[in-house]
C-alpha positions in Angstrom: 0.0 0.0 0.0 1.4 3.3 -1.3 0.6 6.5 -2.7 1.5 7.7 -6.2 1.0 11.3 -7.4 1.4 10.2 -10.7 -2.3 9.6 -11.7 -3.7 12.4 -10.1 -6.6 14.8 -11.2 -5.2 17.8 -10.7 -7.7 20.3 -12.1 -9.6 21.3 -9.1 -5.8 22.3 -7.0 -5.6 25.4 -5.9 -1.7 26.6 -5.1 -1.2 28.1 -1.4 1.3 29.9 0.8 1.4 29.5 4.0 2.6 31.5 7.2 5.6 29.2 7.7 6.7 29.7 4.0 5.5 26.5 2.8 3.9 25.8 -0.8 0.3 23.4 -0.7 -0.9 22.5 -4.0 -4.1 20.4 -3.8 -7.5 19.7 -2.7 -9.2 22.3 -0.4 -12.3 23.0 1.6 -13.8 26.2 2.7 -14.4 26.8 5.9 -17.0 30.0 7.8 -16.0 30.9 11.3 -18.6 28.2 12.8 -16.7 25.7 11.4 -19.2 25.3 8.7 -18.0 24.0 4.9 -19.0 26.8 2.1 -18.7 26.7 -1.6 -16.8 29.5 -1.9 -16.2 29.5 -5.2 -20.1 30.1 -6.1 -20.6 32.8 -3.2 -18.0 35.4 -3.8 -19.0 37.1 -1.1 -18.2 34.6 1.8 -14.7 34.8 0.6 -13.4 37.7 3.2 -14.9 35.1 5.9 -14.0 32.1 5.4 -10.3 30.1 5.3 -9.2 26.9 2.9 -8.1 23.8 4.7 -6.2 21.1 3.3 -8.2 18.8 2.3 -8.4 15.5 0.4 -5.4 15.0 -1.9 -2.4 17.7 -2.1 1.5 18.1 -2.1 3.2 20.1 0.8 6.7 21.3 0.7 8.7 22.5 3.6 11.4 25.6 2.7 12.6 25.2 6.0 12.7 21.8 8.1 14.8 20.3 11.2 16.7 16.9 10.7 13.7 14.8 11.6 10.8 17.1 9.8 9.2 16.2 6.6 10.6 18.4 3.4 7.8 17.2 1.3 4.6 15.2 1.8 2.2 14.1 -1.0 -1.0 12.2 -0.1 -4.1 12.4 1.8 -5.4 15.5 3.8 -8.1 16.1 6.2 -9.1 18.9 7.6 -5.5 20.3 7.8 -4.0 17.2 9.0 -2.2 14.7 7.3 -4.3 11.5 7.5 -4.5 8.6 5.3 -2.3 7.3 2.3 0.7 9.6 1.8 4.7 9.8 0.9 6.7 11.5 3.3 10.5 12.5 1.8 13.1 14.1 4.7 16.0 16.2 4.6 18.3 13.4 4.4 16.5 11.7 1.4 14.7 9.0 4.0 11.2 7.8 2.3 7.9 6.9 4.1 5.2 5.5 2.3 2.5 4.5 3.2 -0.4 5.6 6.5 -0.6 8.5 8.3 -2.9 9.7 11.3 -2.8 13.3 12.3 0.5 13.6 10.9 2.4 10.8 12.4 3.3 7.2 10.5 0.4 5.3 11.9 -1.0 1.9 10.1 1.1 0.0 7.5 4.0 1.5 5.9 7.5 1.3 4.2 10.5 3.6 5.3 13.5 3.5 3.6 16.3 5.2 4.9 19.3 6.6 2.8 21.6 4.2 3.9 19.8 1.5 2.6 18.4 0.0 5.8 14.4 -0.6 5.0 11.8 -1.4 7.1 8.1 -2.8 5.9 5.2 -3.2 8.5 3.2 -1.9 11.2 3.5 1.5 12.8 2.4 3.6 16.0 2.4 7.0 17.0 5.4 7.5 14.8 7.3 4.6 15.9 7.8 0.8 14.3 5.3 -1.3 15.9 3.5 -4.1 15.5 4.1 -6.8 12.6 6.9 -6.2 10.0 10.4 -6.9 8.3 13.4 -5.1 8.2 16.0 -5.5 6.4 19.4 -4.1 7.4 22.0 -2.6 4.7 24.5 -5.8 5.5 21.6 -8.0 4.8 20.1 -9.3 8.4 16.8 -9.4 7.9 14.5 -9.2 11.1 10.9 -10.4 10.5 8.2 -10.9 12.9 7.0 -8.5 16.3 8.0 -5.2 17.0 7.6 -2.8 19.8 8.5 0.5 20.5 11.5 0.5 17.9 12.6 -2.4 18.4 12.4 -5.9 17.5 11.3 -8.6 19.7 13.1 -11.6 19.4 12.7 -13.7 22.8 10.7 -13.2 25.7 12.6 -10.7 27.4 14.8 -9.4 24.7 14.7 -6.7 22.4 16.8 -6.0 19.9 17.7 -2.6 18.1 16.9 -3.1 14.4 19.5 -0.7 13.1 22.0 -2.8 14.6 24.2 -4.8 12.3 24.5 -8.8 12.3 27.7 -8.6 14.2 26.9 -6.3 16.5 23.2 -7.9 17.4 25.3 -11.3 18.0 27.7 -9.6 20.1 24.9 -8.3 22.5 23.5 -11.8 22.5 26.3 -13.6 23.3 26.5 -10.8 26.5 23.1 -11.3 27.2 24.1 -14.7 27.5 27.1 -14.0 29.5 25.1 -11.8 31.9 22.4 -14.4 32.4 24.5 -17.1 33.3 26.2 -14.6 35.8 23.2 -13.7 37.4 22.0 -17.2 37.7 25.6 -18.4 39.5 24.9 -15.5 41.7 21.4 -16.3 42.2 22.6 -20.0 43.3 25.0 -18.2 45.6 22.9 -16.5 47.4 20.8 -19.3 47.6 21.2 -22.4 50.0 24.0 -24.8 48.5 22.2 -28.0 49.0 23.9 -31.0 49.6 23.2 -34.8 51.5 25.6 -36.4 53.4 25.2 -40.3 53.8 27.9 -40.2 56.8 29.4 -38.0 59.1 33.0 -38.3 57.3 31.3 -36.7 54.0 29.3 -34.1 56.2 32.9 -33.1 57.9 34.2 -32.5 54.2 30.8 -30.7 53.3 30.8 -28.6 56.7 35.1 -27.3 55.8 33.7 -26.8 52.6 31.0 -24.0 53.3 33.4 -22.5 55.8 35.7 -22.3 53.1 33.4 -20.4 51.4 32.5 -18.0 54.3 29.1 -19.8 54.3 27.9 -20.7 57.2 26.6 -24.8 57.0 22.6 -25.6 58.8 22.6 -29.2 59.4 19.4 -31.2 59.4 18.2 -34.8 59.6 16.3 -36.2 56.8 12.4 -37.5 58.1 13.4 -40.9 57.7 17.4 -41.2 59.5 15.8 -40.6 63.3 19.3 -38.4 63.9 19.2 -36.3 66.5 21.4 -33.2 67.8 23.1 -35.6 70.7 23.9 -37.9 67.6 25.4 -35.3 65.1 27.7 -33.9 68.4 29.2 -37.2 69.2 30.0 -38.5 65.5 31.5 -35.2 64.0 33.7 -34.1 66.4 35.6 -37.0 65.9 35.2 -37.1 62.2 36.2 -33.5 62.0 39.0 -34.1 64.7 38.0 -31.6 67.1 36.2 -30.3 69.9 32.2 -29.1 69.7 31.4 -25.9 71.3 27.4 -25.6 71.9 25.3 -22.0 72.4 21.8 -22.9 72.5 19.5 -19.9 71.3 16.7 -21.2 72.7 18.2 -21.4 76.2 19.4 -18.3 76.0 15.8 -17.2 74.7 14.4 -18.5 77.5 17.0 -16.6 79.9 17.2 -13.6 78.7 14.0 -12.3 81.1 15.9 -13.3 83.9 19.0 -10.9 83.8 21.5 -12.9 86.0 20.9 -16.2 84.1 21.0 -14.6 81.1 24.2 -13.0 82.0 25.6 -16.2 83.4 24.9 -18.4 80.6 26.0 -15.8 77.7 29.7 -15.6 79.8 29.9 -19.2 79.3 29.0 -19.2 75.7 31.7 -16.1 75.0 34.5 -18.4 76.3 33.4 -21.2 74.2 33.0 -19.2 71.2 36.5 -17.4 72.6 38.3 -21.4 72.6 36.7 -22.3 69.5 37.9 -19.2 67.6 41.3 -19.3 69.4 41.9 -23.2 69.0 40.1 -23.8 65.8 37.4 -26.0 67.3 33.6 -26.2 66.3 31.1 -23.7 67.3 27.6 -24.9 67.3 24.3 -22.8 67.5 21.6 -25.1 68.5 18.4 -23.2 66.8 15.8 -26.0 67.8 16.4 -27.9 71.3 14.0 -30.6 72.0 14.6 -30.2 75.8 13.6 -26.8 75.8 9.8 -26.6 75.9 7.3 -23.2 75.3 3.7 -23.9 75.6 3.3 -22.4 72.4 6.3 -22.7 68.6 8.5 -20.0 69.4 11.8 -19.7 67.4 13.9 -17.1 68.8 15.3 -14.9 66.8 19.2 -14.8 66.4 19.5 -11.0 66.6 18.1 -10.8 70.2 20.9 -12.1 71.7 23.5 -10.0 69.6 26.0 -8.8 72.6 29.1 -7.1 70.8 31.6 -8.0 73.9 30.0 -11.9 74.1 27.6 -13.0 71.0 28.9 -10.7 68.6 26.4 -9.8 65.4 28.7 -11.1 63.1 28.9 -14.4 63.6 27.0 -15.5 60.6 29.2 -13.6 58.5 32.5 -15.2 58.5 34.4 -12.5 56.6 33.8 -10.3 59.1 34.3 -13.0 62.3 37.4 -13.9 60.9 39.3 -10.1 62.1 41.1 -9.7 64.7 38.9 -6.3 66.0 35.9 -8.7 66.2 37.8 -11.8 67.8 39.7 -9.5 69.8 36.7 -8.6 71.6 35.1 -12.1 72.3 38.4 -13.4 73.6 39.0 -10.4 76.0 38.6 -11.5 79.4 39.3 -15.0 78.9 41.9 -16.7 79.4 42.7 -16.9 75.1 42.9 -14.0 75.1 46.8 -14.2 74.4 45.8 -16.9 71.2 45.7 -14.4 68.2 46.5 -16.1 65.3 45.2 -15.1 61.9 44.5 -18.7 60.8 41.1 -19.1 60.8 40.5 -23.0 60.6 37.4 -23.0 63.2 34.2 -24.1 61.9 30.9 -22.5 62.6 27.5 -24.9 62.1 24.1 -24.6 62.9 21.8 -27.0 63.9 18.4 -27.7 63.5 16.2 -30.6 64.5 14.2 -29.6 61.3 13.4 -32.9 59.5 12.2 -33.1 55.4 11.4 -36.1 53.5 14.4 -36.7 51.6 12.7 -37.7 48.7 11.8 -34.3 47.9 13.8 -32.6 45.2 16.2 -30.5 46.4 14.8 -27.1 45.3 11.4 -28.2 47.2 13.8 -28.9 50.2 15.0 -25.4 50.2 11.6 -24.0 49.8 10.3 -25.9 53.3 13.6 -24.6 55.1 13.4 -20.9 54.1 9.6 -20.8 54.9 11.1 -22.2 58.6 13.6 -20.1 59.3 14.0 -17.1 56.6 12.7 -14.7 59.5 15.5 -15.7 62.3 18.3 -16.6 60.2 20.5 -14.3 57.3 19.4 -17.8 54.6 21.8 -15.4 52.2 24.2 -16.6 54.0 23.7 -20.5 54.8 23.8 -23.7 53.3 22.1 -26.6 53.8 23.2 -30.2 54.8 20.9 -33.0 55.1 22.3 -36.2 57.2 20.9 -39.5 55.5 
């Protein structure tokens, strides 16, 4: 669909000059000061009051234009406005043909640019949308959806049309790039799920997530009846150390009490202090059976934060690990005088939490950070299940 001047009746064209210098020749209409249409040319004397607008078929040419304006438009008027069929030609020889609506490339169309790039299809409001081809001057041809400008080639990506091949590929191939980064970063954040069939490959799993500056959550699968007493007396040994135990929910359940509280919290900053100093194992016990509330109450981890005993940071092993932070658990105690900046301790949590282990591992994960997402940094942790 496009419009050719060629075959035009031009004999009722009347030749007009308008304020901003440029030329009409077409169709007209005359029109009173209501807004009422009047044949002019057989009353004379409504002349003085009445004005022509463009109407039905005429050429327009623009003496002076911007970059982006039209120079010269032949096609369909109405009532002053460009609107239907019509060929638009710009200042740098670019070519529209094909519909217009109150002046703007609206409808179907061809543009063809003076480069050689072309574009066939749908437009709106002036820009390439809907269904359409284009055809780039190195020969990539686009074909299919478009939205605002640009073509839509997946789900979620758009491409600039006036790209070349190379360069379309090139953003691809980043796109690419950038979503397998984001996804490895996505899993990192995430819980690094693993099961452990004996204490010897939860040791290696447990070093492992340490390494890491992750902090392992232990758990029991439904069906292995492991408790907490269990875990402590099988991975000490298998890790070849000592096991250090702070028990949040016996702390929770002190802390209204301010001398127990006290008491107990002194005994867990020089555990904390020997396993930090010695490079033993330092337990948080989230879920103690022999604690008992009359109603489910998990404490949350950042009521006991004490800088000089439970220090904040003792999920986050980056910032456990310097000596400011150690410095002021071990003051006080008597390793105190065991700085070292080796940090080959281990910090674990466990939880009495039990999942079938016949659940997929992502639907594993799900269960766990519905549990505990609101008292434990999950960004942080891993997950080990014991088989």
């Amino acid at each position: 669909m496009s419009f050719n001047f060629e075959n035009v009746d031009t004999s009722d064209f009347v030749c007009i000059q308008l304020k901003d210098s440029s030329i009409y020749y077409g169709q007209v209409l005359w029109v009173d000061e209501h807004g009422n249409f009047v044949d002019a040319p057989a009353d004379p004397s409504a002349v003085p009051n009445v004005r022509r607008v463009r109407n039905g078929i005429g050429v327009q040419i623009y003496p002076n234009v911007g970059e982006d304006d039209i120079c010269r438009y032949e096609g369909y008027w109405d009532m002053d406005q460009m609107n239907g069929i019509g060929k638009c030609t710009y200042p740098d020889k670019s070519i529209y043909n094909g519909n217009l609506r109150n002046g703007v490339k609206d409808g179907y169309g061809k543009f063809i640019w003076p480069n050689g790039d072309t574009y066939d299809g749908n437009w709106k409001d002036g820009r390439i949308e809907g269904g359409g081809k284009f055809i780039h001057h190195d020969g990539n041809v686009l074909s299919g959806m478009f939205k605002n400008g640009c073509y839509h080639l997946s789900d979620d990506t758009y491409i600039n049309p006036f790209l070349s091949k190379q360069e379309i590929d090139t953003i691809l191939r980043r796109k690419k790039d950038i979503a397998l980064a984001k996804e490895m970063t996505k899993k990192e954040k995430l819980f690094i799920f693993e099961k452990a069939e004996d204490y010897e490959r939860a040791a290696e799993l447990i070093k492992k997530s340490n390494l890491n500056k992750r902090v392992p959550v232990i758990i029991a699968s439904r069906e292995s009846y492991k408790g907490k007493d269990d875990f402590y007396e099988n991975i000490a040994p298998a890790m070849n150390k000592k096991i250090f135990e702070f028990d949040l929910r016996k702390a929770a359940e002190f802390k209204p009490h301010e001398e127990k509280f006290r008491k107990y919290m002194n005994g867990v900053k020089k555990s904390l202090a020997e396993a930090l100093m010695t490079d033993q194992i330092f337990c948080i016990n989230i879920d103690d059976t022999d604690i008992h509330y009359e109603e489910i109450y998990d404490p949350d981890l950042r009521e006991i934060y004490d800088a000089n005993t439970f220090p904040s940071q003792i999920l986050n092993l980056e910032e456990l690990s310097k000596p400011e932070v150690k410095n002021k658990v071990a003051v006080d105690t008597e390793f105190r005088t065991h700085m070292k900046t080796n940090n080959e301790y281990n910090i674990v949590i466990w939880s009495k939490f039990k999942v079938d282990s016949t659940l997929e591992a992502k639907k594993i994960i799900e269960k766990f950070e519905r549990r505990f997402s609101s008292i434990l940094p999950t960004l942080k942790l891993d997950l080990i299940m014991l088989l």
